[in-house]
C-alpha positions, 0 to 999 in steps of 0.5 A: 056792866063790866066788859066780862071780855076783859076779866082774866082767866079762871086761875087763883092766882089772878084773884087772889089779890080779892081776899085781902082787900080791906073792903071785905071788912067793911059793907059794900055799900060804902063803895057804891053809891045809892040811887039819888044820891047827891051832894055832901052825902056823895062826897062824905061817902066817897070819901070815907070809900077813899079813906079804905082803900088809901090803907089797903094792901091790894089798892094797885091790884084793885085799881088796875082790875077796874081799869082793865074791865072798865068796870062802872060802878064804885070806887075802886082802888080808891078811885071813882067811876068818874076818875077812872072814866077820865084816866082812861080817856086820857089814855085813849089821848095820849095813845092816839097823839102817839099814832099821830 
């Protein structure tokens, strides 16, 4: 689940970004993944997620929203639960070394 702590304020302009994403005009189901699914039908899923969001005007702001909210399901700004799982831990690395 989302860390809901971390979703901006109730103010349009911080959503906004929401209404011109491409996925809107393509089924969600394309961004999340269905319970046991594996292998090439993952990646050819994933993929075709990917595809969407490399065309989207939004994808920065999408990315960052995920990233900001952990959120942990989907491909979002084009990058997937694991991806962003990743980026944020090396993230935690590079801020502990700099503390160090």
């Amino acid at each position: 689940m989302a860390d809901i702590s971390r979703l901006p304020g109730a103010f349009a302009h911080q959503w906004d970004w929401q209404l011109r994403g491409l996925c809107r005009e393509t089924d969600n189901a394309l961004f999340f993944h269905p319970s046991g699914e594996r292998g090439a039908a993952h990646q050819a899923r994933e993929a075709a997620a990917k595809a969407v969001c490399a065309g989207c005007p939004v994808r920065i702001e999408c990315r960052r929203y995920a990233l900001q909210t952990r959120e942990p399901y989907g491909v979002w700004g084009g990058l997937t639960e694991d991806e962003r799982q990743r980026l944020l831990a090396r993230r935690r690395q590079r801020a502990a070394s700099a503390v160090a």
